[in-house]
C-alpha positions as a LaTeX table, in Angstrom:
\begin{tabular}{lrrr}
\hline
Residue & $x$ (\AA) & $y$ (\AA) & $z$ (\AA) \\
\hline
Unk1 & 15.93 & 33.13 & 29.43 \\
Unk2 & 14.15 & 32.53 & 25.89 \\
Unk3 & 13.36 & 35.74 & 25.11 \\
Unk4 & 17.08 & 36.86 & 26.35 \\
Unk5 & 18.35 & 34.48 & 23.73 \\
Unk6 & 16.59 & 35.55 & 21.11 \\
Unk7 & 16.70 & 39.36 & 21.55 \\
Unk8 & 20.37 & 38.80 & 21.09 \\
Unk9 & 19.45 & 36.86 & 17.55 \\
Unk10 & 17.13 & 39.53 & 16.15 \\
Unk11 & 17.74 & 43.21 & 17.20 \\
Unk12 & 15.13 & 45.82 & 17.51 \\
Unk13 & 12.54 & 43.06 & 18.56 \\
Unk14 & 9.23 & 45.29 & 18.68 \\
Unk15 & 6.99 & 43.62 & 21.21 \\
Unk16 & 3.70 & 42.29 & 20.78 \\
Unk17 & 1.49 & 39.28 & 22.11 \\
Unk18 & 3.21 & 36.15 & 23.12 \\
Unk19 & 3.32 & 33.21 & 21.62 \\
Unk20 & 2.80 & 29.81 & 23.77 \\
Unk21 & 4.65 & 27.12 & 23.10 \\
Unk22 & 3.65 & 23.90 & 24.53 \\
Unk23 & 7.06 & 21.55 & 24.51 \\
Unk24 & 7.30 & 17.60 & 25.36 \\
Unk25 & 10.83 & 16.89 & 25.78 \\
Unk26 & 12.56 & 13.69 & 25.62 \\
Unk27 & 14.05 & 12.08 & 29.46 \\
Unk28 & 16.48 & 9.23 & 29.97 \\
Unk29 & 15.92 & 6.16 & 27.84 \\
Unk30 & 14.61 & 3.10 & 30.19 \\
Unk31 & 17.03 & 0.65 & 28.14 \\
Unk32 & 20.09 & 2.58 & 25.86 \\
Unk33 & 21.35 & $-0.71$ & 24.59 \\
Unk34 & 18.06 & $-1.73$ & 23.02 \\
Unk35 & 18.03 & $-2.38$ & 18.75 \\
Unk36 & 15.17 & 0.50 & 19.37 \\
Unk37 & 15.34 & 2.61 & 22.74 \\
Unk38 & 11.71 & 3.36 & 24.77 \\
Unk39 & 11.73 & 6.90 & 25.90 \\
Unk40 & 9.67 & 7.49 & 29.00 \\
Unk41 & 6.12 & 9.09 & 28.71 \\
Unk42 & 7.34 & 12.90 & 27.22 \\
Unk43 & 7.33 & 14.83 & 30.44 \\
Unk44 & 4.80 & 18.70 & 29.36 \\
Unk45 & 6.56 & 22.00 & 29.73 \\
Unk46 & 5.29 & 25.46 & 28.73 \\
Unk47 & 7.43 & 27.68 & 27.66 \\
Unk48 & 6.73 & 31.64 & 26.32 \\
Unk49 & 8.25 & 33.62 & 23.87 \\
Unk50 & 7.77 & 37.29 & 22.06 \\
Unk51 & 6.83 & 37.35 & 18.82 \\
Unk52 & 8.91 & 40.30 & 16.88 \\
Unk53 & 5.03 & 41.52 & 15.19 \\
Unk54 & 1.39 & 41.31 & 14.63 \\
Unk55 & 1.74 & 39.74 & 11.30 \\
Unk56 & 2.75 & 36.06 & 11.19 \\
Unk57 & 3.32 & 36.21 & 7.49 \\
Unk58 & 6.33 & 38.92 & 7.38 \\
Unk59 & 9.52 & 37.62 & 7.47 \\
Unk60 & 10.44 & 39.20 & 10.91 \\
Unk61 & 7.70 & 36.59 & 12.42 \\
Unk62 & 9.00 & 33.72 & 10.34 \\
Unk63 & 13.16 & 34.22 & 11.16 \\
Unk64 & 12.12 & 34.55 & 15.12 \\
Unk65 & 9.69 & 31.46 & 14.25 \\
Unk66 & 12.88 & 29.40 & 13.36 \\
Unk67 & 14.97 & 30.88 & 15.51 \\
Unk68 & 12.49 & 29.73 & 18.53 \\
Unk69 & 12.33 & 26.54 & 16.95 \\
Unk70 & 15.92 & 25.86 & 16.73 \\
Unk71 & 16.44 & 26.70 & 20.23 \\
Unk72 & 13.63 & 24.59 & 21.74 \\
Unk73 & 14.49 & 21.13 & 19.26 \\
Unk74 & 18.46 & 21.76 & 20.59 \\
Unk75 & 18.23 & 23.03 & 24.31 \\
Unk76 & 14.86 & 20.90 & 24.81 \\
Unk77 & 14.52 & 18.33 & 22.70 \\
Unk78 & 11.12 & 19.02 & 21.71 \\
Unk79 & 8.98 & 16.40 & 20.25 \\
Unk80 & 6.05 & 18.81 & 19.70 \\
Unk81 & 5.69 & 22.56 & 19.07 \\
Unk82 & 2.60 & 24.35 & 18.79 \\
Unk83 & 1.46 & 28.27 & 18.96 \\
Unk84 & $-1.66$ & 30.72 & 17.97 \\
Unk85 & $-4.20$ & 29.49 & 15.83 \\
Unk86 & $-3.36$ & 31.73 & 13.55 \\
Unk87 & 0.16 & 30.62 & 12.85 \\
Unk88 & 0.65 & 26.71 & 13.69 \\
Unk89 & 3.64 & 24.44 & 13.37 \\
Unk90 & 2.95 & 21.05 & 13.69 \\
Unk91 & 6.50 & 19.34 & 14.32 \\
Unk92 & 4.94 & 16.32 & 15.14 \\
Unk93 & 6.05 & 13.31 & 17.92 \\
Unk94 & 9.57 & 13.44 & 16.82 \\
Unk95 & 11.33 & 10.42 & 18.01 \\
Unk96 & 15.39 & 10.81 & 17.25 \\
Unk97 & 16.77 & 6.65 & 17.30 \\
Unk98 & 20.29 & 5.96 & 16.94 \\
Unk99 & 21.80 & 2.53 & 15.87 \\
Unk100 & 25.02 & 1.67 & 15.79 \\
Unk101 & 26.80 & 1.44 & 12.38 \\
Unk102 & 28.12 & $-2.29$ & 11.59 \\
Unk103 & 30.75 & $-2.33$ & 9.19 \\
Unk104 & 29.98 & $-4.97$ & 7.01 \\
Unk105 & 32.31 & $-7.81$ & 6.02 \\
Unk106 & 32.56 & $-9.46$ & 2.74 \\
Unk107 & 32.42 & $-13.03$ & 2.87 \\
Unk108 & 33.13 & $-15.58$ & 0.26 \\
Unk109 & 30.68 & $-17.16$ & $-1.14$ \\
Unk110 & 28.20 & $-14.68$ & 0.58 \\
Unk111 & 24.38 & $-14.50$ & $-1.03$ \\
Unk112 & 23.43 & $-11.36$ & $-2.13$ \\
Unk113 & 20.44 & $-11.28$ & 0.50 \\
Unk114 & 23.17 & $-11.56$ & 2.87 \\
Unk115 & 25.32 & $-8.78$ & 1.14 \\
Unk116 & 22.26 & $-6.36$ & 1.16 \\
Unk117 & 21.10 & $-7.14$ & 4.65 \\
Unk118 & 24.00 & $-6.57$ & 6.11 \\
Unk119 & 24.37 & $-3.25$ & 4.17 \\
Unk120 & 20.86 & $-2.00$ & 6.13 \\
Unk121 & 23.73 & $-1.33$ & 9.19 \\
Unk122 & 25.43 & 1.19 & 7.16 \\
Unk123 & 24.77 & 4.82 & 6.23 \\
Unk124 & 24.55 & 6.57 & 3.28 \\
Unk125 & 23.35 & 4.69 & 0.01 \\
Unk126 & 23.77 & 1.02 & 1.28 \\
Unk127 & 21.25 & 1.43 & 4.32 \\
Unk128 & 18.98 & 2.99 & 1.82 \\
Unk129 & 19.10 & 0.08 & $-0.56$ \\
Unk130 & 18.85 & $-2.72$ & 2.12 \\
Unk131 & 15.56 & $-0.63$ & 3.34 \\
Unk132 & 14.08 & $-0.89$ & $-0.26$ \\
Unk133 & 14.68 & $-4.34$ & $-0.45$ \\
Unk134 & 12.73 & $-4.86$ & 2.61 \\
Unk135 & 9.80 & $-2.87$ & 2.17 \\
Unk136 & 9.77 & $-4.60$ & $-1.39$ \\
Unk137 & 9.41 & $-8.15$ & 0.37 \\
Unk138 & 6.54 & $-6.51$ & 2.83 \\
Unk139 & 4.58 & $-5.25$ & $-0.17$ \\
Unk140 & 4.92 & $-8.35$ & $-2.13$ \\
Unk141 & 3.73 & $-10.75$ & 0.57 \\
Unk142 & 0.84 & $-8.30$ & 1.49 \\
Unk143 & $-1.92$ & $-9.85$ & $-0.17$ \\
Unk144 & $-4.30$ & $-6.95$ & 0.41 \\
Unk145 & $-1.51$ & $-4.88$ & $-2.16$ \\
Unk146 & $-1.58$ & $-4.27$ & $-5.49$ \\
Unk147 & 1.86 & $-3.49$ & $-6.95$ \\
Unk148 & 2.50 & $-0.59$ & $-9.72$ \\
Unk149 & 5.69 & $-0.46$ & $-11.22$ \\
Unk150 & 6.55 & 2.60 & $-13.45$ \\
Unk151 & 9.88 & 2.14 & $-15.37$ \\
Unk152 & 11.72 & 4.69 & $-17.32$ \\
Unk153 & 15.54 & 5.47 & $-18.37$ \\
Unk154 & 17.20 & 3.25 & $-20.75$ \\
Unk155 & 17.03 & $-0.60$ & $-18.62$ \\
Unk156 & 16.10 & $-2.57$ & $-21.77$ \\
Unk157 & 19.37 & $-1.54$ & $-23.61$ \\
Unk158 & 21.02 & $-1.31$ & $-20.90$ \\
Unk159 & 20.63 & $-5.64$ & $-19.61$ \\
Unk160 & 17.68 & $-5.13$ & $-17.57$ \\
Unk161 & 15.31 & $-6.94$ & $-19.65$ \\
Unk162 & 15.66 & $-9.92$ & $-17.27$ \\
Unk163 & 15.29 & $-8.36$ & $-13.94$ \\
Unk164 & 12.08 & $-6.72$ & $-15.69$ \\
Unk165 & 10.57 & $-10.12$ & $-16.71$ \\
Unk166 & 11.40 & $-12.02$ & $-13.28$ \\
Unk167 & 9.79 & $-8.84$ & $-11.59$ \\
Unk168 & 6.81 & $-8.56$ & $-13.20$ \\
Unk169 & 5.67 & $-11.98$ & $-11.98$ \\
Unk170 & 5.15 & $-9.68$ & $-8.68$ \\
Unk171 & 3.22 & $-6.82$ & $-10.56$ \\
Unk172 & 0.25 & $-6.19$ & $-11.13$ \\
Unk173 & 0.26 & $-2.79$ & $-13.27$ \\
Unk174 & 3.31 & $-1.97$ & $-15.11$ \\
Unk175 & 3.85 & 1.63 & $-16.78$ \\
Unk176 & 6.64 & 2.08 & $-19.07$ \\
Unk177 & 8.27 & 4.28 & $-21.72$ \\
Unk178 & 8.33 & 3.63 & $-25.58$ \\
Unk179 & 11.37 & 3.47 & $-25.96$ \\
Unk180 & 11.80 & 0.25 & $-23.20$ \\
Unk181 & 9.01 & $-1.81$ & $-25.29$ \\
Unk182 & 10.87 & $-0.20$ & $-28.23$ \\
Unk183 & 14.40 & $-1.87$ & $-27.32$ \\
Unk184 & 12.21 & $-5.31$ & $-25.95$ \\
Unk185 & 10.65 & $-5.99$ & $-28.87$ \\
Unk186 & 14.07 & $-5.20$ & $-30.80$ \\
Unk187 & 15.62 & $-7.85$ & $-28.29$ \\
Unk188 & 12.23 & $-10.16$ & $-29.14$ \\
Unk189 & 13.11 & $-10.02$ & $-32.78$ \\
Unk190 & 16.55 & $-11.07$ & $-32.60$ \\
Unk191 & 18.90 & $-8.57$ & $-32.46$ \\
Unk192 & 21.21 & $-7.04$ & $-29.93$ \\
Unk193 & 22.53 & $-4.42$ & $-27.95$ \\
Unk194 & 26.54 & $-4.35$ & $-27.53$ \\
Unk195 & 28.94 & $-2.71$ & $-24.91$ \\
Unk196 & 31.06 & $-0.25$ & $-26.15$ \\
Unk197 & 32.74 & 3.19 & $-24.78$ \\
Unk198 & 31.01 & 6.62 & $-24.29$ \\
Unk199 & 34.58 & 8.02 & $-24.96$ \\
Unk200 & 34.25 & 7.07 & $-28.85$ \\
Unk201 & 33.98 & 9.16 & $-31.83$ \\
Unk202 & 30.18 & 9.73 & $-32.38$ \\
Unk203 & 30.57 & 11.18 & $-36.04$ \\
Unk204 & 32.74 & 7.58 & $-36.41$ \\
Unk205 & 29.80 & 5.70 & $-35.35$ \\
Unk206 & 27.54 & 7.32 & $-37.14$ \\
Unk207 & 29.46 & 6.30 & $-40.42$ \\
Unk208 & 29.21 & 3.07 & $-39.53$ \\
Unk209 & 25.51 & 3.03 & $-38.80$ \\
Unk210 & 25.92 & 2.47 & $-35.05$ \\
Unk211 & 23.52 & 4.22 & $-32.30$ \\
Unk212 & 25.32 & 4.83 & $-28.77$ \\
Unk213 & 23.33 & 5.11 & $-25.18$ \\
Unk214 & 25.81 & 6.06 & $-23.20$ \\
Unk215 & 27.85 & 2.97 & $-23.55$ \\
Unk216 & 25.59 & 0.87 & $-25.21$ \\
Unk217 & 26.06 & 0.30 & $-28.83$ \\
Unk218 & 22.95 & $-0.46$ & $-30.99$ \\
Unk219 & 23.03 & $-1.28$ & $-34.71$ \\
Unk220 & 20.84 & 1.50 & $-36.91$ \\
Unk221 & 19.41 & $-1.15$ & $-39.14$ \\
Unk222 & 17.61 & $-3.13$ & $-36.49$ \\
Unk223 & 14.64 & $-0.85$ & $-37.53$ \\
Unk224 & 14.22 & $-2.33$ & $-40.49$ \\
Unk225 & 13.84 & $-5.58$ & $-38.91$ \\
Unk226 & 11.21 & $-3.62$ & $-36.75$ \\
Unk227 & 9.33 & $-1.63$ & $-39.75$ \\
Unk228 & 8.78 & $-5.46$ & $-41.05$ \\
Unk229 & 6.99 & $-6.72$ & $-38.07$ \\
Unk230 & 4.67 & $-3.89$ & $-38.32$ \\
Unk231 & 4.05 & $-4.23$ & $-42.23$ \\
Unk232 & 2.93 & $-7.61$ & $-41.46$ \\
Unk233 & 1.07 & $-7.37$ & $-38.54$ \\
Unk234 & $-0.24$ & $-3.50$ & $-38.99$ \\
Unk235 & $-3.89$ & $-5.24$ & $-40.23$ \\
Unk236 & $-4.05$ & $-6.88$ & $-36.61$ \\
Unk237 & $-2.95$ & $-3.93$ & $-34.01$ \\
Unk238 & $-4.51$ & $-1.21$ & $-36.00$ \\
Unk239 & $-8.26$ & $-2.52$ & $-34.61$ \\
Unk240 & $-6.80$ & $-1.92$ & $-31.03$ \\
Unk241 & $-9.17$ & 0.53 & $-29.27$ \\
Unk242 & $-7.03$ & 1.26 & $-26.12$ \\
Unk243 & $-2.87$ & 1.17 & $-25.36$ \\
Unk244 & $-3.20$ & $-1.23$ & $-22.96$ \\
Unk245 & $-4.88$ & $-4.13$ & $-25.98$ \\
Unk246 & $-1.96$ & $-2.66$ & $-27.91$ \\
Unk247 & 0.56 & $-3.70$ & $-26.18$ \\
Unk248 & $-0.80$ & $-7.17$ & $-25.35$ \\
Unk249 & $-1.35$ & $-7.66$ & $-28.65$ \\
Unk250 & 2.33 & $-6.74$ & $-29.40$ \\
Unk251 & 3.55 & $-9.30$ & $-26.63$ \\
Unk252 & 1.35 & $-11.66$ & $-28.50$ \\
Unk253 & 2.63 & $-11.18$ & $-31.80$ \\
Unk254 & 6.08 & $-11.09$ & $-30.51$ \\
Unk255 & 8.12 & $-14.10$ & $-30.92$ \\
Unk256 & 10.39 & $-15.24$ & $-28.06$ \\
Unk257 & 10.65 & $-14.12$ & $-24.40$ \\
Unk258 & 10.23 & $-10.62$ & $-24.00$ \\
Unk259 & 8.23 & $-7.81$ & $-21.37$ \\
Unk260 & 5.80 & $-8.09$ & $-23.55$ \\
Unk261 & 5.20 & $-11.19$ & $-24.04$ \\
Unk262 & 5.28 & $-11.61$ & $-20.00$ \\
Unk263 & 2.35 & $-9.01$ & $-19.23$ \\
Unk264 & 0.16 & $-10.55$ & $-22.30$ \\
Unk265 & 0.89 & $-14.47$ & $-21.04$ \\
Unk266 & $-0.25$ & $-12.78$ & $-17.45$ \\
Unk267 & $-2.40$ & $-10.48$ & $-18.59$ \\
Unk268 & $-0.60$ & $-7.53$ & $-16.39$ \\
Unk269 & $-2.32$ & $-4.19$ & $-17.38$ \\
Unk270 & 0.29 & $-2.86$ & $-19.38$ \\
Unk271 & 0.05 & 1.52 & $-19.64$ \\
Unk272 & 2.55 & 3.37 & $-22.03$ \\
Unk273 & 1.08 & 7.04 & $-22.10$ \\
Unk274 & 3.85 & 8.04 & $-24.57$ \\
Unk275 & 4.23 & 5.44 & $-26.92$ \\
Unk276 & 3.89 & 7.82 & $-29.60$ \\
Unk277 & 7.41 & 9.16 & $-28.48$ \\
Unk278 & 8.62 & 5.87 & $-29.31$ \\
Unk279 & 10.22 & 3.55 & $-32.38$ \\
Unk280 & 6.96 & 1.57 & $-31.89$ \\
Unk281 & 5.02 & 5.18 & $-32.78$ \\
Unk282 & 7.23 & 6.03 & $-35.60$ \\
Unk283 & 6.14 & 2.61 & $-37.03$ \\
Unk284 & 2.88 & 2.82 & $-36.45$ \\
Unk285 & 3.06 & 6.14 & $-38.52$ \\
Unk286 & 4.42 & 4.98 & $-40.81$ \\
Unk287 & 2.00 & 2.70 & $-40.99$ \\
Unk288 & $-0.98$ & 4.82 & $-40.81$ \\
Unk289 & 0.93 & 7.52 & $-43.51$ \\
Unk290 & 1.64 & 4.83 & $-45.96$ \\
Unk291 & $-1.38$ & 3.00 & $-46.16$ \\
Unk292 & $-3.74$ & 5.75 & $-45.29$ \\
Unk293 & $-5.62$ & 4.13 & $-42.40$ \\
Unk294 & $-6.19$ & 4.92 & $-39.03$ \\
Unk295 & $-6.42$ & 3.00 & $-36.03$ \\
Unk296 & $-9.13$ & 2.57 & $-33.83$ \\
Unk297 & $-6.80$ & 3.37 & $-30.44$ \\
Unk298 & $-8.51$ & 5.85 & $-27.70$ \\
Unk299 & $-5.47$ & 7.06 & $-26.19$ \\
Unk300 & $-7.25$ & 8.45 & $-23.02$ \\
Unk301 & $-9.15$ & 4.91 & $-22.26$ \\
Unk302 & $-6.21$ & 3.91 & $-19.72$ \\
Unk303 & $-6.60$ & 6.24 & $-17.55$ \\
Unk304 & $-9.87$ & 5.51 & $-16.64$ \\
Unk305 & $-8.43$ & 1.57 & $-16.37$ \\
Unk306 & $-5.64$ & 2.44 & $-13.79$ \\
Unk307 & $-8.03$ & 4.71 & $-12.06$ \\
Unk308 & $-10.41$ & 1.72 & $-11.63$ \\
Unk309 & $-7.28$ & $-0.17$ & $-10.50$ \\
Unk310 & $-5.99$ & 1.54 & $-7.99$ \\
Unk311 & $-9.77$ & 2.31 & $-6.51$ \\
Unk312 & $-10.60$ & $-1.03$ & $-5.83$ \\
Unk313 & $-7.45$ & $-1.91$ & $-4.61$ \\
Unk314 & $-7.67$ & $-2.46$ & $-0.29$ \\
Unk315 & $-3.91$ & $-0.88$ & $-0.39$ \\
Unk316 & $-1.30$ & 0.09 & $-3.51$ \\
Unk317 & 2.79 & $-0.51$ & $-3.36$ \\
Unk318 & 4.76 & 1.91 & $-5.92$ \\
Unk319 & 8.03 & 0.92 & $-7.30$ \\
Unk320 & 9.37 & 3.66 & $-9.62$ \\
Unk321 & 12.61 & 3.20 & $-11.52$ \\
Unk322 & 13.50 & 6.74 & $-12.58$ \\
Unk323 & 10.45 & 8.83 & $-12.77$ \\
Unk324 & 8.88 & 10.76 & $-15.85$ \\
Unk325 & 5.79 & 9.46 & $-17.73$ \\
Unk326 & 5.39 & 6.13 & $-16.30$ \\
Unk327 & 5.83 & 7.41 & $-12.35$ \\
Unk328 & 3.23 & 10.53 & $-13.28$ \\
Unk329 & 0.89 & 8.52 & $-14.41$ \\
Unk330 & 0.72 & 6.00 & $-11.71$ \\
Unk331 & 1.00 & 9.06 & $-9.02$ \\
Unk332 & $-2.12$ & 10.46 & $-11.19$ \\
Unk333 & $-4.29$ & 7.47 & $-10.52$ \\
Unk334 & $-2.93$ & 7.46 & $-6.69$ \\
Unk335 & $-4.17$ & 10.93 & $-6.32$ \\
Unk336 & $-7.21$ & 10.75 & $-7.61$ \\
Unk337 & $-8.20$ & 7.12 & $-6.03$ \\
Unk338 & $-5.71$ & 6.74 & $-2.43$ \\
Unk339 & $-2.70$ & 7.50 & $-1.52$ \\
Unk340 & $-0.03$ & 4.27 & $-1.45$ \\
Unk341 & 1.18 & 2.23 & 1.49 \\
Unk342 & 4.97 & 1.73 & $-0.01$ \\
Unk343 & 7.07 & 2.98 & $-1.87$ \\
Unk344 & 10.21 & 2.89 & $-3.36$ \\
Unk345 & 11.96 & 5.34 & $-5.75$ \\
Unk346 & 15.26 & 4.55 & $-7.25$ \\
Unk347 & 16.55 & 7.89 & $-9.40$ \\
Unk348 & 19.54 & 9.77 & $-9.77$ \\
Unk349 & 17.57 & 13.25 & $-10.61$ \\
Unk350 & 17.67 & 16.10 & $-7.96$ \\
Unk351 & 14.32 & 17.98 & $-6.50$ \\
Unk352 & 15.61 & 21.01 & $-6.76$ \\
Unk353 & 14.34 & 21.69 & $-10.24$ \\
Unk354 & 11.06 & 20.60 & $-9.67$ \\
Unk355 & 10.87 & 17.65 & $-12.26$ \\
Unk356 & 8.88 & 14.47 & $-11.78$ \\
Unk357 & 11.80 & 12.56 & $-11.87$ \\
Unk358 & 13.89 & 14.18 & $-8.64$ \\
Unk359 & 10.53 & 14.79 & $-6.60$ \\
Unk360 & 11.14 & 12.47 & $-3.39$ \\
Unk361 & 8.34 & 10.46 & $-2.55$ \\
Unk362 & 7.91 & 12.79 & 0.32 \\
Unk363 & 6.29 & 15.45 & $-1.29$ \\
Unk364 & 3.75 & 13.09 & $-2.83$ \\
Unk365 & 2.00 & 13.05 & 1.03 \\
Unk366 & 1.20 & 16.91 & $-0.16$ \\
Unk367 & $-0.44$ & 16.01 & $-3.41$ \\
Unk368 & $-2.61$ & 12.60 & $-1.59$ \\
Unk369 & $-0.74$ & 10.35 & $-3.85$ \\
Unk370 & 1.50 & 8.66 & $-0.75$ \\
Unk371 & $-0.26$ & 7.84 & 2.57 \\
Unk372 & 1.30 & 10.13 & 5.70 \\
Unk373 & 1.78 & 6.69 & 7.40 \\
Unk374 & 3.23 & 4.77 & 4.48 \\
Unk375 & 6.66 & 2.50 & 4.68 \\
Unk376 & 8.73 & 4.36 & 1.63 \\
Unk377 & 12.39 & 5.81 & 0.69 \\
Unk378 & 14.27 & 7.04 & $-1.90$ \\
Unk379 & 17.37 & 5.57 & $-2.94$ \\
Unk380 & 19.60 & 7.84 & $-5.25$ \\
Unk381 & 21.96 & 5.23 & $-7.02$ \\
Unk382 & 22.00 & 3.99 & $-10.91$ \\
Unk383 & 19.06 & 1.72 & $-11.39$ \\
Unk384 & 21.16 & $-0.89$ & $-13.24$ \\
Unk385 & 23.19 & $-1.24$ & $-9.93$ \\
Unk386 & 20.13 & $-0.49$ & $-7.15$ \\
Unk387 & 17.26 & $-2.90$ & $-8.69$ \\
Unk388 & 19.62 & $-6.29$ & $-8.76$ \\
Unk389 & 20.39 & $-5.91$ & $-5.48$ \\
Unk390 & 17.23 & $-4.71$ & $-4.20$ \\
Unk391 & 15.29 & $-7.46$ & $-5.71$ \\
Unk392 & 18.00 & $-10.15$ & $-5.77$ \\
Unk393 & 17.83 & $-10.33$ & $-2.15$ \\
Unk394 & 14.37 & $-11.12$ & $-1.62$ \\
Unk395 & 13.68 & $-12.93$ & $-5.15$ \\
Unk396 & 13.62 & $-16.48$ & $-3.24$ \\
Unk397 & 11.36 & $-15.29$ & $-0.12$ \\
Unk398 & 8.58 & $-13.17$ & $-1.47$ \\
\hline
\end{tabular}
């Protein structure tokens, strides 16, 4: 009956040797009303098929492949599928569970741990962001974990500087971009960012000396403010011999509440690998240009640090907002250390182009930098809407 099928898929089938297939298919459910139905024991079948030719590379073998495939995971439900040594798929114990899909109500007065819990019985986006928030709370009271949180995009600017701060009193590394410690120690040093429209005249603004992110407005002459702090306190950072001191000794120059400040006062290991692409690096050349001195910084001394890190560490938690530098840089230390236990990545970017960025967390099982057993997911949503609620609904109970 198989072969029947599939000699009316692929025409001109040239026999060869058959391949077995050894199927467990899926009977009745003991309880179908159950949160999570028990199948029975998978009940063994064998079932055999003719491959089109010899060569289980050409693309004859791999379209009957599929097509074999298909049929058996639609007609049998197949939890596992395996044939020839030479050419194995390993499906796997596939076990399909449905739940039923709870429209959520809105209630006043309702707590955002309430709003996002009750969001984990809905599809799409919402069940995604409820199941971050919960694997968030399991890594956080794990206290075999050690957290690393790799931020990029534009949060700082943006009003994430808070949610940062509260968070990192759960971290224990934190990777960022320049440009976030750029905008924080902006923030730290008094000034501001504004709300404005992305539909405005950019030659307009800049006339008036205003930088736009999107729509976030930024005065231009906040860097003077900036150069300032590193004319007086160049003397002090320049004997920094790794990032890492850097930046603590940034959040302890830096007056007020800021990121910063937060990892020095808790003396979080702190990693920017590109804070030369950064206002922070344009001042420190500036620095190093204008009063022809160098600094003492090894800018290759973190990675042994993270390394160390996440080698000692009995399991590792990733939280990656966006991706770029700070997410390859944690992943690097993951790969070459252990994979992590959980994971959550909230980006906007696609995988289809093969950045960093859009890579699902998925494909980091491939590389050894995610655990095949780990508790992760991906949520595809703007970070500035995603981490509030992810983290708001837990921030009370970790």
């Amino acid at each position: 009956m198989i072969n029947y099928a599939l000699r009316s898929l692929i025409p001109n089938i040239k026999k060869s040797k058959p391949i077995r297939a050894t199927i467990q298919t899926i009977p009745p459910l003991r309880n179908s009303n159950a949160a999570t139905p028990i199948p029975h024991s998978p009940v063994k079948e064998t079932y055999t098929a003719t491959i089109i030719n010899t060569n289980p590379t050409s693309i004859s073998a791999h379209l009957f492949i599929l097509s074999f495939i298909s049929y058996l995971f639609v007609f049998k439900k197949i939890l596992f599928f395996q044939y020839r040594n030479a050419y194995v798929f390993k499906i796997g114990f596939l076990q399909i569970i449905m739940r039923e899909i709870k429209p959520i109500k809105i209630e006043k007065d309702m707590k955002v741990s309430e709003l996002v819990d009750g969001m984990g019985s809905m599809g799409f986006g919402a069940g995604k962001i409820s199941k971050a928030s919960s694997i968030m709370k399991r890594m956080f009271q794990d206290e075999d974990c050690k957290v690393f949180f790799g931020l990029a995009g534009a949060m700082v600017p943006a009003g994430m500087r808070k949610v940062v701060t509260d968070l990192l009193d759960e971290i224990d590394v934190f990777v960022t971009t320049g440009a976030n410690l750029t905008h924080d120690l902006i923030e730290s040093l008094g000034e501001k960012h504004y709300l404005g429209d992305e539909f405005v005249s950019d030659s307009k603004l800049n006339e008036e000396g205003i930088d736009r992110i999107y729509n976030v407005f930024m005065k231009n002459e906040v860097y003077v403010k900036l150069e300032n702090f590193f004319k007086e306190n160049f003397n002090e950072l320049k004997d920094c011999e790794s990032i890492k001191e850097f930046l603590w000794k940034l959040g302890e120059l830096a007056p007020g509440e800021s990121i910063l400040k937060k990892c020095f006062d808790k003396k979080i290991p702190i990693f920017c690998p590109g804070i030369a692409d950064s206002g922070i690096g344009l001042m420190i050349w500036g620095r190093i240009i204008e009063e022809k001195q160098k600094t003492d910084i090894d800018v290759f001394s973190d990675i042994n640090d993270i390394i160390d890190i996440s080698w000692a560490s009995k399991k590792t938690g990733i939280i990656y907002v966006g991706g770029g530098l700070p997410k390859n840089f944690i992943q690097q230390s993951l790969q070459f250390s252990k994979g992590a236990d959980y994971g959550i990545q909230i980006t906007t970017d696609r995988a289809e182009s093969g950045g960093s960025s859009g890579a699902p967390l998925k494909e980091g099982i491939s590389w050894g930098k995610m655990k095949k057993n780990a508790d992760f997911v991906d949520v595809f949503c703007d970070a500035t809407i995603a981490l509030p609620l992810i983290y708001g609904a837990i921030k009370n109970n970790c």
